[in-house]
N, C-alpha and C positions, 0 to 999 in steps of 0.2 A: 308470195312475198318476193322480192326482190332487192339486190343487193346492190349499192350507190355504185355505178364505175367512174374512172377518174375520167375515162373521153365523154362522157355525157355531154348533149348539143348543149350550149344556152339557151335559156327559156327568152323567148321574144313577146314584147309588148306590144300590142299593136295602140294605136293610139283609138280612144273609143269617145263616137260624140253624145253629148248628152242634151242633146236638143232633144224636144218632145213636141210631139205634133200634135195638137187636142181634134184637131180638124176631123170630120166623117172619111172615109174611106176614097181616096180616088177609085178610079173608073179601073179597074182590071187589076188591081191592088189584093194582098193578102196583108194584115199589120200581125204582127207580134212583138211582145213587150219584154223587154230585161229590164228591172227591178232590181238594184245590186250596186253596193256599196264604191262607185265608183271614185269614191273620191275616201280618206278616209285607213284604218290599219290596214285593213285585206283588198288594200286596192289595186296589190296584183295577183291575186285571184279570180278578182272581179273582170278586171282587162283582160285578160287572158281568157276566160269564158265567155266573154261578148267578143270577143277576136275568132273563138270556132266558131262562137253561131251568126257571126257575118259569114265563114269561110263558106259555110256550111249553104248559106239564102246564095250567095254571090253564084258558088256551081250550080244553084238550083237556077238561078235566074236567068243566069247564060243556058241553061238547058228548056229556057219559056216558061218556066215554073212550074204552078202546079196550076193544072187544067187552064195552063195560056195567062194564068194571071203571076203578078212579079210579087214578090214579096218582100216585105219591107219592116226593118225594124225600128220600135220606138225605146228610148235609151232613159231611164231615171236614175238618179241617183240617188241614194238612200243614207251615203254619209255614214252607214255605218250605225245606224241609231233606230231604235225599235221603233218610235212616234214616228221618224220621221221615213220611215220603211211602211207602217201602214196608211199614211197620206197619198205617199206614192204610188200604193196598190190602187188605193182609193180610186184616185187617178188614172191609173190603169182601164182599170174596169167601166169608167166612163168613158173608157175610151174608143175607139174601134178596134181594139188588137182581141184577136181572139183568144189568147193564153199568155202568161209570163212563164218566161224559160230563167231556168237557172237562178233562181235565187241563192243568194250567199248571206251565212250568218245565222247563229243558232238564235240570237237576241228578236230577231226582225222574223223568223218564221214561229217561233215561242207566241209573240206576239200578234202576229196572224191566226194562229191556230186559236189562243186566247177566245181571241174576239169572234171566232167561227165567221173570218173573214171568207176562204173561198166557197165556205155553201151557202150562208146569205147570200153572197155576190154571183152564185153559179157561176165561177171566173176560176178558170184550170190554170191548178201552178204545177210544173213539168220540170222536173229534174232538181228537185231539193237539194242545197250544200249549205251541211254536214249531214251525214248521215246516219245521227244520233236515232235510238230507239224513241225519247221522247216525241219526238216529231214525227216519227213511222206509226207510233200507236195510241189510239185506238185509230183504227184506218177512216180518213177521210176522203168520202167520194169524189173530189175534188184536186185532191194530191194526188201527183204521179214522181215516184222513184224511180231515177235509171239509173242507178250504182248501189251495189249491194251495202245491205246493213252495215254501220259501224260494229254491229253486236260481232256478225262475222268475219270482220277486220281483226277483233280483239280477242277471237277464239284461237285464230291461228298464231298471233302477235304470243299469248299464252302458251300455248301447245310447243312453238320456239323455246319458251323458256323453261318449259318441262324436258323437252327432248333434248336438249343441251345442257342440261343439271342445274341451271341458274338458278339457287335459292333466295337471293335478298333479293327483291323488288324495289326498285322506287319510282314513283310518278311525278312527271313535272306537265302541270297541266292549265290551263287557260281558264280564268276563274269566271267562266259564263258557261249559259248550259250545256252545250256541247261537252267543255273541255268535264265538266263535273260528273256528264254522263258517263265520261268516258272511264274517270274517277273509280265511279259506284260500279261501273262493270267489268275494269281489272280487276275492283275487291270482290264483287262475286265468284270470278273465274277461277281466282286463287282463293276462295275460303274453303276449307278440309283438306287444302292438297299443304304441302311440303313447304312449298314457299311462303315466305314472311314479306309485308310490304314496309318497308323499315324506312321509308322516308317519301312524305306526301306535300310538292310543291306547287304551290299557286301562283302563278303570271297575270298580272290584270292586263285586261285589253282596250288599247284606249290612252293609256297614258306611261310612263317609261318604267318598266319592269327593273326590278334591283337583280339583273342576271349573275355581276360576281357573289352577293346574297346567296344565291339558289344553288350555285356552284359550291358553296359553301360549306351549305346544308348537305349537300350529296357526297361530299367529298367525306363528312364527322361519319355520315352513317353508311358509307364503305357497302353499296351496292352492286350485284353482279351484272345486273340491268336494270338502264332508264326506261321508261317506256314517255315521249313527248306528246300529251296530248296537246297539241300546239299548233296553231294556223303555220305555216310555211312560212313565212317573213319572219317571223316571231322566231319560228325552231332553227331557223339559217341562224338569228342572231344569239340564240341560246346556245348550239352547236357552237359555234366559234367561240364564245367565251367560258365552255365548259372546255374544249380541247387547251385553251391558252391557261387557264385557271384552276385547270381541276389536278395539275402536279403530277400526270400519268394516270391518273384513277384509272384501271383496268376494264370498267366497268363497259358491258354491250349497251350498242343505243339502239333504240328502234322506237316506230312511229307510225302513225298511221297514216292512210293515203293523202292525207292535207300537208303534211309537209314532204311535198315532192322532191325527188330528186333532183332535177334541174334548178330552183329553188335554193339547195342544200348547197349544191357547187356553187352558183351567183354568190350567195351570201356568204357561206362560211368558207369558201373555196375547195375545192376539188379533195386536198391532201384531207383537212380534216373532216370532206365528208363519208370519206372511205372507208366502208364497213358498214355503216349505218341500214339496217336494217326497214324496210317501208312496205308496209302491205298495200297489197295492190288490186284494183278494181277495176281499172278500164285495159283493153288489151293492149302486149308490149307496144311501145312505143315505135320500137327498132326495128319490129319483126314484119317487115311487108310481106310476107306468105299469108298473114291474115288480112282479109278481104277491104275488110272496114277500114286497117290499118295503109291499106297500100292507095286505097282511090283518098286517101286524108292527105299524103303525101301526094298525089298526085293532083289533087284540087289546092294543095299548098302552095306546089310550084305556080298553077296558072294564076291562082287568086289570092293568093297571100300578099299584104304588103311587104315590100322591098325591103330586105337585111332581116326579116323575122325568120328564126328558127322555133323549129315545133316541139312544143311542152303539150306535158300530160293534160293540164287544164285547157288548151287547145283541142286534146284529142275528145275529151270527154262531154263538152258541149257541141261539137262537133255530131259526134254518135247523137247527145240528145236531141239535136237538130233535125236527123237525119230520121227519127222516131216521129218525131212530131209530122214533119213534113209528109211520111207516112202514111200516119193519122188524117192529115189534112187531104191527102190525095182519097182519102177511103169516104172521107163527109161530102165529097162532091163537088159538082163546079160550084154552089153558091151554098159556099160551112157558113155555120152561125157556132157560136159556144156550145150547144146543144147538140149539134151533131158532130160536134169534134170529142165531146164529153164520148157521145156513143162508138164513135170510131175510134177512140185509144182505148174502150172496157176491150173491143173484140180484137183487139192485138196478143193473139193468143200465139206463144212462140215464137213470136219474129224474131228471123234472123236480122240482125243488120250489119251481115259480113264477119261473120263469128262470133256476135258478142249479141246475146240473145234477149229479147226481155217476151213478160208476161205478162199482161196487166190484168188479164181476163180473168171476169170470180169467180171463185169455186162454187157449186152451185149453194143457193139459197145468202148468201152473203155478198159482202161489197170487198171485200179482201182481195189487194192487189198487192201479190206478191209477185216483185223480180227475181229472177235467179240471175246474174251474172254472168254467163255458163260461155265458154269459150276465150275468157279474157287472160292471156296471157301463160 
């Protein structure tokens, strides 16, 4: 976990197109698809992950790419709405790209899974956002995680509040599946122990939240921590109207890795994001001694658009880029689905500059578990 500072960079948008190319493959081309709500609530989380993994193709392509061919991404947008997120896969997968990276939004991947879109489609989705246990289980051969479980976000997020005496709980949380899972898995964390969960708030997503309401709520039932299961835009704007609203409430806040830091300062500003508590997943941001972290910085300055500073959702697609591309190098000069499916099973340990992943099963199963292992 990690703790908001008040010099924190601002988080930089990069502007992202959303033209889509149905067309077959040029000549010396690799495609890859992002699928993600670019327009819509979380559409700066969206931008911001299609911003690393251009960062990400851009150094690869000034470096010839992979095996001499360039690589190239195709951009949908999904708006934010489960239909119109699974048309757009649809679309995808008719298409030449050989994987979608980054998907965002628990509504649009609930619904893919539903409809057991990526194994009818044999179409690799690479780097799921959120990181909800619903959507990690039962394991799908076709899903690839590179950020550790929410389950593990919310052990530790727990554990903070055991080892700092904090006994009232309360949850203010995102009334779609993610935020609910997140819900169901603070109440387990905390049932037999000490703590009491004394006030349980819901935020709709999608249309405008009654936040002085929620401040309201939290304020009658006098909690010693909030815990925000909250998209970042959302928790910037809850943050700000709980500091202005809530009359000093004492209460600790803390959040899981989607309402980022940088995030937290834009929106609610720096002073009142100070203290805020945020479990963390991908390696520090600041700390160039880590590998992955220092050539991210360095590929930012050559190929980053002009006035963007680097956010965590930058870094993290960024890394999953850097996985796939990977993978892609291991399927050969001429990948199909098929054999990029077989070159991310045997990604067994990859380092990718300190921040490790695993995909590779255990034997006799399809279980792809990541460890996270060096982040931060």
């Amino acid at each position: 976990m990690t703790r908001v500072r008040s010099a924190l960079l601002r988080a930089g948008m990069l502007g992202a197109s959303l033209a889509f190319a149905q067309a077959a493959p040029a000549a010396g081309e690799i495609a890859l698809a992002h699928v993600a709500p670019l327009s819509g609530p979380v559409t700066r989380e969206a931008s911001e992950y299609n911003a690393g993994i251009r960062l990400a193709l851009k150094a690869a392509n000034a470096a010839v790419g992979i095996h001499g061919k360039q690589l190239v991404l195709r951009n949908l947008d999904d708006e934010y709405k489960a239909d119109t997120a699974l048309a757009r896969f649809r679309e995808a997968a008719a298409s030449d790209a050989l994987a979608a990276l980054m998907t965002v939004g628990s509504p649009a991947m609930t619904r893919l899974l539903a409809e057991q879109f990526p194994e009818t489609q044999k179409f690799p989705v690479i780097g799921v956002i959120p990181g909800a246990a619903p959507l990690r289980t039962p394991v799908n051969p076709y899903v690839y995680h590179v950020r550790a479980g929410d389950l593990e976000q919310y052990r530790k997020l727990a554990e903070h509040a055991t080892t700092t005496g904090q006994q009232r709980v309360a949850v203010v949380y995102a009334n779609i599946p993610f935020g609910i899972a997140g819900l169901n898995t603070l109440e387990s964390l905390f049932r037999g122990k000490s703590q009491q969960i004394v006030a349980r708030v819901a935020l709709p997503m999608g249309g405008k939240a009654d936040l002085p309401g929620a401040v309201k709520t939290l304020t009658a039932a006098k909690p010693d921590i909030v815990y925000m299961v909250i998209p970042a835009q959302l928790a910037g704007e809850f943050l700000k109207a709980y500091r202005n609203g809530s009359g000093g409430l004492p209460a600790q806040l803390a959040t899981v890795s989607y309402g980022n830091a940088e995030t937290l300062c834009q929106v609610a500003g720096e002073e009142a994001a100070r203290g805020v508590v945020i479990a963390q997943v991908m390696p520090n941001l600041g700390n160039s001694a880590i590998p992955v972290v220092r050539r991210f910085h360095e590929d930012m300055t050559k190929f980053g658009e002009p006035g963007t500073r680097p956010s965590i959702f930058h870094l993290e697609a960024y890394v999953t880029t850097r996985v796939v591309l990977e993978a892609i190098r291991r399927a050969g000069p001429a990948p199909t689905r098929p054999k990029l499916v077989q070159a991310l099973d045997g990604l067994e340990s990859y380092d990718v500059g300190g921040y490790t992943v695993d995909f590779s099963p255990p034997p006799g199963t399809r279980d792809r578990a990541l460890w996270g292992g060096g982040a931060g």
